[in-house]
ChimeraX commands (.cxc) that place a marker at each C-alpha (Angstrom):
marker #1 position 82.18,103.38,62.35 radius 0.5
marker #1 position 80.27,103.84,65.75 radius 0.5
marker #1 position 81.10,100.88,67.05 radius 0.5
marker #1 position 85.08,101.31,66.12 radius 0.5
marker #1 position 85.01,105.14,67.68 radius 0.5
marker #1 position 83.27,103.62,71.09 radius 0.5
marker #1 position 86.12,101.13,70.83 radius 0.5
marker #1 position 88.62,103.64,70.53 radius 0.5
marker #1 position 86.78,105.45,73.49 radius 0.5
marker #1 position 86.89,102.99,75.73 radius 0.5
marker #1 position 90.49,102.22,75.22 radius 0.5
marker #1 position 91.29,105.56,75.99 radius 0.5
marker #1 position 89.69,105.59,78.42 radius 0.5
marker #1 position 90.92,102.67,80.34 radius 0.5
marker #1 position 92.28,103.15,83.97 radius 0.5
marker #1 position 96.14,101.94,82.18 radius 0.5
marker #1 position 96.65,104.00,79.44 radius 0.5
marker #1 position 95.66,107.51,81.63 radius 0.5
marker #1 position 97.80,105.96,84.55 radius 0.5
marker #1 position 100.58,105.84,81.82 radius 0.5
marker #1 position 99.97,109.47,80.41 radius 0.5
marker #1 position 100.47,110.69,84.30 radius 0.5
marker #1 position 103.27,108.77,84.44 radius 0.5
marker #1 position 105.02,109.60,81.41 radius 0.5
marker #1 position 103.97,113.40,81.82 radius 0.5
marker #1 position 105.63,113.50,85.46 radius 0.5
marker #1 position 108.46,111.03,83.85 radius 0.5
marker #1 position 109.43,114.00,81.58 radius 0.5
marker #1 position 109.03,117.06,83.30 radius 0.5
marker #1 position 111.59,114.94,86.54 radius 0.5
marker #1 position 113.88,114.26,83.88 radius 0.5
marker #1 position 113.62,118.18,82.61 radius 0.5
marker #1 position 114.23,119.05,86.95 radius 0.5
marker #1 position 116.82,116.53,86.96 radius 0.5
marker #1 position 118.64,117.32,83.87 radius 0.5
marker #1 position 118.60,121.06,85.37 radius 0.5
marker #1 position 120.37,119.82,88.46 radius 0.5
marker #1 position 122.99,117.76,86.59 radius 0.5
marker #1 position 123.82,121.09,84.32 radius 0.5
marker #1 position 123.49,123.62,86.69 radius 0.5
marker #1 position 124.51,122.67,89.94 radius 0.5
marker #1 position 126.40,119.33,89.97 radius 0.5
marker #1 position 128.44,119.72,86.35 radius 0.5
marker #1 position 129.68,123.45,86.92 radius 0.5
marker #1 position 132.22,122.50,90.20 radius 0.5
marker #1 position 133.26,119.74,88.41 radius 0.5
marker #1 position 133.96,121.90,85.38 radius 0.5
marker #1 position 135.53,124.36,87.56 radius 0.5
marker #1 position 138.13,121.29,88.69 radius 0.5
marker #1 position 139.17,120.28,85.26 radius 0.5
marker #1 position 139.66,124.02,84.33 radius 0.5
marker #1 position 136.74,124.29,82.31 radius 0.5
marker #1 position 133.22,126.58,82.83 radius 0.5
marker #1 position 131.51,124.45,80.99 radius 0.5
marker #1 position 131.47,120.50,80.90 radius 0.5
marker #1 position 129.46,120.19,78.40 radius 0.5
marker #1 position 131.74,121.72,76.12 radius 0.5
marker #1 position 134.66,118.80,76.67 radius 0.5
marker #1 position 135.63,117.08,73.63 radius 0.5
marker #1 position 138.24,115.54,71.36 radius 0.5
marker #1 position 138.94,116.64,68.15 radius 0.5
marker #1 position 139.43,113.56,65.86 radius 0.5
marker #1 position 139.89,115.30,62.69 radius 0.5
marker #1 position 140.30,118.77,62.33 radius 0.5
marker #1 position 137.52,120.55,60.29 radius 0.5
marker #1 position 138.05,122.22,56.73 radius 0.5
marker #1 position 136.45,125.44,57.90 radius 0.5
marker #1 position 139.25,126.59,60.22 radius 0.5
marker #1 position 141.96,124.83,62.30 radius 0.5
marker #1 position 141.96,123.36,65.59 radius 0.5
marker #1 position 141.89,124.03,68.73 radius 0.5
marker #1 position 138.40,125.22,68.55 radius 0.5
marker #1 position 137.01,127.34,71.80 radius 0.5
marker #1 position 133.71,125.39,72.10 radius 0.5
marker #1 position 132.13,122.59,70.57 radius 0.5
marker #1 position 129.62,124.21,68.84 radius 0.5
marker #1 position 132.85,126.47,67.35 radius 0.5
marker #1 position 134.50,122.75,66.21 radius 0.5
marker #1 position 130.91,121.65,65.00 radius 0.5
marker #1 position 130.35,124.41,62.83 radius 0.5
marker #1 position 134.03,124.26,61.40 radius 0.5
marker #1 position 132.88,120.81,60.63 radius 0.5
marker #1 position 135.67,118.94,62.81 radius 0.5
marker #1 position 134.52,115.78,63.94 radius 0.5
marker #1 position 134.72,115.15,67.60 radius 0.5
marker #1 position 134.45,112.65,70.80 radius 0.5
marker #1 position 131.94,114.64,73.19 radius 0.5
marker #1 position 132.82,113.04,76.61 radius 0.5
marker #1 position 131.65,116.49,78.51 radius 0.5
marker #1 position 127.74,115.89,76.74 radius 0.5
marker #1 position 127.83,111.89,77.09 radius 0.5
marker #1 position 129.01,112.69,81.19 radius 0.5
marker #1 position 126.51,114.92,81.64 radius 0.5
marker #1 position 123.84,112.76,80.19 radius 0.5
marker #1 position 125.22,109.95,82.51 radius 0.5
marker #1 position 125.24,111.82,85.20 radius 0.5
marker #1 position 121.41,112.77,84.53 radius 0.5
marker #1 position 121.01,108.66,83.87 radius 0.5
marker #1 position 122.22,108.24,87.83 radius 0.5
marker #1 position 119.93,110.84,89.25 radius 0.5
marker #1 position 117.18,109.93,87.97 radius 0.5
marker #1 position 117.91,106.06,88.56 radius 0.5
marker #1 position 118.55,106.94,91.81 radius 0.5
marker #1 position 115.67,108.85,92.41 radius 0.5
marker #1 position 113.52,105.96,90.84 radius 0.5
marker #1 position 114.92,103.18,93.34 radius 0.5
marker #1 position 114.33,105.38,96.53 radius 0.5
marker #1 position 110.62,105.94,95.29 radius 0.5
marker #1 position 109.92,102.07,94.23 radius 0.5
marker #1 position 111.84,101.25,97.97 radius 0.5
marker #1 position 109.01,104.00,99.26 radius 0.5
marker #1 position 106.37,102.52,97.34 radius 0.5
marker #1 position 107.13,98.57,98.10 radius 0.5
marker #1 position 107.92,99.12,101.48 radius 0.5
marker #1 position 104.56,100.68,101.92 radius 0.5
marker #1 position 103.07,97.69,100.10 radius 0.5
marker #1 position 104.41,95.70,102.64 radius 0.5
marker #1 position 103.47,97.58,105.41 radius 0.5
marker #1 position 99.65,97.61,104.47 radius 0.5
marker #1 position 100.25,93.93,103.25 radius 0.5
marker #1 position 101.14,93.15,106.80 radius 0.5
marker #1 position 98.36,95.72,108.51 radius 0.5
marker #1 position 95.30,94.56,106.18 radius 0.5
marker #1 position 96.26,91.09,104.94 radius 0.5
marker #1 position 97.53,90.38,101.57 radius 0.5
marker #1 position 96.61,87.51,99.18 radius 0.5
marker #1 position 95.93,83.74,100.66 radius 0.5
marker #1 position 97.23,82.76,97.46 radius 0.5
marker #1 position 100.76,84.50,98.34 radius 0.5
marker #1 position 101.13,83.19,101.32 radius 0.5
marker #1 position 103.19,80.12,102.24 radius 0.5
marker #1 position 102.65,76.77,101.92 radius 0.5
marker #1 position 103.26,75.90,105.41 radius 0.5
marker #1 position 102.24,79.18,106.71 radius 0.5
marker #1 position 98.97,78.67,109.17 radius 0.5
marker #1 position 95.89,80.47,108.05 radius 0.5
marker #1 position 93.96,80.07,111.20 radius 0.5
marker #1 position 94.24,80.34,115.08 radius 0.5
marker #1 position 92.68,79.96,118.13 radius 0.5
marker #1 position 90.85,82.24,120.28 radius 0.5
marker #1 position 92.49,82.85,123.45 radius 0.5
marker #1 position 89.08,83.50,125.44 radius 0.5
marker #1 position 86.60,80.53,123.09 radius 0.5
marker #1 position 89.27,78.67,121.76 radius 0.5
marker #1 position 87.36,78.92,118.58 radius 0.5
marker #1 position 89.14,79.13,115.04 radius 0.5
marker #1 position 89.31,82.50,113.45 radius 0.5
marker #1 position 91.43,83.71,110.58 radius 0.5
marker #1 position 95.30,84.22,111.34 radius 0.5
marker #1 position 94.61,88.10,110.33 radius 0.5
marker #1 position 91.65,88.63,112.40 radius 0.5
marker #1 position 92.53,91.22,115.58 radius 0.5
marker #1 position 88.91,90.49,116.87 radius 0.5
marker #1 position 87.25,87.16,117.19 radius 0.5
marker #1 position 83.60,86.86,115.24 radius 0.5
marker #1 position 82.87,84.23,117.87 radius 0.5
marker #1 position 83.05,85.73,121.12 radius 0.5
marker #1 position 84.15,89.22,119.97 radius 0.5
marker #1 position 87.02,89.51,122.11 radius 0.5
marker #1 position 90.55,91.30,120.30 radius 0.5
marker #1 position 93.29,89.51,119.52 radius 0.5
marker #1 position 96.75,89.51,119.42 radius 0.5
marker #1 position 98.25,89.55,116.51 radius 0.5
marker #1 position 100.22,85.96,117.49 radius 0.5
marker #1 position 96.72,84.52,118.85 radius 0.5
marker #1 position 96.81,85.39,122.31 radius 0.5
marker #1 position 94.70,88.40,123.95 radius 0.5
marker #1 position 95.15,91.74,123.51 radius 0.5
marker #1 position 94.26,94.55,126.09 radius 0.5
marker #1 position 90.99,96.02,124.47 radius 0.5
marker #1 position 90.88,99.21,123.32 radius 0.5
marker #1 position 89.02,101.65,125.39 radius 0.5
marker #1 position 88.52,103.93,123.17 radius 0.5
marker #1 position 85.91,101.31,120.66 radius 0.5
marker #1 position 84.93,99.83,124.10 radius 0.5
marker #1 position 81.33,100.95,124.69 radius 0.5
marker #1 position 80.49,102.05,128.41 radius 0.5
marker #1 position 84.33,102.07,129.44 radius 0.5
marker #1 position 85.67,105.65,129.95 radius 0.5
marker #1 position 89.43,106.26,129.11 radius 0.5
marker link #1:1,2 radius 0.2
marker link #1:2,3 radius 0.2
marker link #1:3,4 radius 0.2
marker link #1:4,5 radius 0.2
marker link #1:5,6 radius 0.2
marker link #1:6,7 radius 0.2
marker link #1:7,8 radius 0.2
marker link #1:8,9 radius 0.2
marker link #1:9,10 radius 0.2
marker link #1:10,11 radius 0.2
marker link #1:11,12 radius 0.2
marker link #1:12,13 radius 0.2
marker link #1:13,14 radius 0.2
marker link #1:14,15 radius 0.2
marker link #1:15,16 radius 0.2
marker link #1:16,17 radius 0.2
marker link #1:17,18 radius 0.2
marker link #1:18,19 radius 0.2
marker link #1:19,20 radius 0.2
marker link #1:20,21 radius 0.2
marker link #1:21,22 radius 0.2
marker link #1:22,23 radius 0.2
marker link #1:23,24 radius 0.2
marker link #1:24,25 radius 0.2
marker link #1:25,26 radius 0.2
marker link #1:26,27 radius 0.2
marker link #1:27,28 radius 0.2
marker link #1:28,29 radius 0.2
marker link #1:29,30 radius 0.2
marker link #1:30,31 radius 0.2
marker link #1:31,32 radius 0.2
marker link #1:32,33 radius 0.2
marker link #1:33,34 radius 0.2
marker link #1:34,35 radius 0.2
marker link #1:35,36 radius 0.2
marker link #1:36,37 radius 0.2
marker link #1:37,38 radius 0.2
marker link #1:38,39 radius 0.2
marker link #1:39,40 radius 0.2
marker link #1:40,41 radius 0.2
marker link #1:41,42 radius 0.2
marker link #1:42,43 radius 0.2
marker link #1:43,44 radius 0.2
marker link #1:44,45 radius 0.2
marker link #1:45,46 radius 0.2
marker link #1:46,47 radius 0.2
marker link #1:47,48 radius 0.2
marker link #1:48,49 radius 0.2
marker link #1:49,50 radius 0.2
marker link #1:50,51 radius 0.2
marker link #1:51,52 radius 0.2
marker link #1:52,53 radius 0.2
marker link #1:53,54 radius 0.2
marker link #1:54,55 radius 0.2
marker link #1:55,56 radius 0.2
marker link #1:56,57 radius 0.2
marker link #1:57,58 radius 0.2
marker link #1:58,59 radius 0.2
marker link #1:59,60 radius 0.2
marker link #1:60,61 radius 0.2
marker link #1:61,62 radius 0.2
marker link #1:62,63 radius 0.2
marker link #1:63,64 radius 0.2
marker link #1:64,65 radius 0.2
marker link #1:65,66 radius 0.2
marker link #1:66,67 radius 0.2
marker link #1:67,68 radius 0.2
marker link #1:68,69 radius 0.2
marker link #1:69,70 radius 0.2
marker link #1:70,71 radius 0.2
marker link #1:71,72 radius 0.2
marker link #1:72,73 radius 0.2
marker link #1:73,74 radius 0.2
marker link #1:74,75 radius 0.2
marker link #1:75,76 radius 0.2
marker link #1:76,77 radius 0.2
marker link #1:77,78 radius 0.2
marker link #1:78,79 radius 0.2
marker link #1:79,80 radius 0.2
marker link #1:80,81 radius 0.2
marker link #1:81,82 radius 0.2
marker link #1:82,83 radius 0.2
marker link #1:83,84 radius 0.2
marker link #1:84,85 radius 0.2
marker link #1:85,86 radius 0.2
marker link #1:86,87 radius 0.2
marker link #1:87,88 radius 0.2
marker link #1:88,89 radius 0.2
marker link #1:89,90 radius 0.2
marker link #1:90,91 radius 0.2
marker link #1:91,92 radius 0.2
marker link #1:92,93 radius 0.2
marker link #1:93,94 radius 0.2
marker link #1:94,95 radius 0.2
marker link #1:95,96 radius 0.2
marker link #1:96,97 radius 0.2
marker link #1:97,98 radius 0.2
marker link #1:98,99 radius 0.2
marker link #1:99,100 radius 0.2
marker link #1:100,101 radius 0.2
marker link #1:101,102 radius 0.2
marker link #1:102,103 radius 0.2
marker link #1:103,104 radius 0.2
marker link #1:104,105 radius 0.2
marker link #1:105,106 radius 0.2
marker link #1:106,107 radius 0.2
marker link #1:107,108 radius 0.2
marker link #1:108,109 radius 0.2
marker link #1:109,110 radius 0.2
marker link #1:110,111 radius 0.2
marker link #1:111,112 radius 0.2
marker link #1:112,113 radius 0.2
marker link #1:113,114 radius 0.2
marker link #1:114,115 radius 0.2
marker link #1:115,116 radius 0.2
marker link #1:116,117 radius 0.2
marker link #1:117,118 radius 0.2
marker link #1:118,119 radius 0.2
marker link #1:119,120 radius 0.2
marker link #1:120,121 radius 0.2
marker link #1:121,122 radius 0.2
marker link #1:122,123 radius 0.2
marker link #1:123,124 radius 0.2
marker link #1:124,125 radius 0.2
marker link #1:125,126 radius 0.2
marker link #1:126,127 radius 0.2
marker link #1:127,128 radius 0.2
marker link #1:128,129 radius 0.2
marker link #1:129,130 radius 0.2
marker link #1:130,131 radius 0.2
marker link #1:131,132 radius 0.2
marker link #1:132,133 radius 0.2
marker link #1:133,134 radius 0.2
marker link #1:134,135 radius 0.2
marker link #1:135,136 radius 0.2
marker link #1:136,137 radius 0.2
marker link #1:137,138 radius 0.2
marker link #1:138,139 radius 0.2
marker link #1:139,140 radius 0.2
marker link #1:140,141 radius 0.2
marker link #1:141,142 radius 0.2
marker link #1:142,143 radius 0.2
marker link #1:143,144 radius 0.2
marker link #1:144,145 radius 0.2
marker link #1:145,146 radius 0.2
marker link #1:146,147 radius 0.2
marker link #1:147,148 radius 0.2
marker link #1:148,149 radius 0.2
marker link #1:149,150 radius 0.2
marker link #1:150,151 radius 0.2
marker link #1:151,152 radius 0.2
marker link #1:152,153 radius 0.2
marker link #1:153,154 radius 0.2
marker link #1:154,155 radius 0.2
marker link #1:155,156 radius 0.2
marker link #1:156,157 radius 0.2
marker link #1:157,158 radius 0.2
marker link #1:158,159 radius 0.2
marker link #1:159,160 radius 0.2
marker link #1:160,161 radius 0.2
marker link #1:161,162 radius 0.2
marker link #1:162,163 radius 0.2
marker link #1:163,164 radius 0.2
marker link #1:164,165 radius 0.2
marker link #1:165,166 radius 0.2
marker link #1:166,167 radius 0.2
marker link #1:167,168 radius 0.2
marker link #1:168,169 radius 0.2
marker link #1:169,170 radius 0.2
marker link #1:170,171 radius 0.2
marker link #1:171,172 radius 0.2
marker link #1:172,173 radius 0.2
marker link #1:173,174 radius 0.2
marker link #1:174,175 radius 0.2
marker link #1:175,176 radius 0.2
marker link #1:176,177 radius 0.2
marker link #1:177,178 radius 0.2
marker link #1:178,179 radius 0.2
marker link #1:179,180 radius 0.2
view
């Protein structure tokens, strides 16, 4: 029984499953903001054009409900007279909500990957990823000694580096006994 609890403990507590409890956590509570934006700001103009105040409350009554005859005022009105209906206004609105939050997604994955690139091409990413033909080394422009294609300072002579293999202007700043 110990063993199965410390089992249980240390799948809770792996890095995954709490990364996916934040994520799910701020998943739902940007789908609460952005179901709030869909109903109260974007849906009420639009209800406004079709000559409705609320969108939500679109729908077509299929068959007329044995409580009391169409037309009903509201949905919940034709639901409670047990009418059946086709809710377009409710299946908009939730497709509406769908695009904002898609949208919202894809411009913070394009954040996110184009910051992976950026630090991919600052720090150096995988050998392994990189291509076939690609060169992994070059020359130093002061030694001529071989020093990785990433390196900005050469481990030989410990001059920088430009980025394509020729020299770079040092940088006063890390220069000791240079003033700037």
């Amino acid at each position: 029984m110990k063993k199965l609890i410390a089992d249980f403990k240390t799948f809770v507590m792996r890095g995954n499953l709490v990364e996916l409890a934040i994520g799910f956590t701020v998943g739902a509570t940007f789908a609460t903001v952005a179901k709030s934006l869909v109903n109260d700001i974007i849906m009420p103009p639009i209800g406004l054009l079709i000559g409705q105040t609320d969108f939500s409350d679109a729908f077509w009554v299929l068959r007329a409900g044995e409580g009391a005859a169409p037309p009903y005022a509201s949905l919940e009105a034709a639901t409670s007279a047990g009418a059946t209906t086709l809710n377009y206004g409710v299946f908009l609105t939730n497709v509406f909500t769908l695009l904002i939050i898609a949208a919202a997604m894809f411009m913070i994955i394009r954040v996110v990957n184009n910051m992976s690139e950026k630090l991919e091409d600052e720090f150096g990413g995988d050998e392994a990823e990189a291509k076939p033909d690609a060169p992994t080394t070059k020359k130093c422009a002061y030694c001529r000694q071989v020093v990785p294609i990433k390196a900005s300072r050469c481990h030989h002579c410990t001059s920088f580096l430009g980025t394509e293999g020729g020299p770079l202007r040092p940088d006063v700043r890390i220069t000791p006994g240079e003033e700037g």
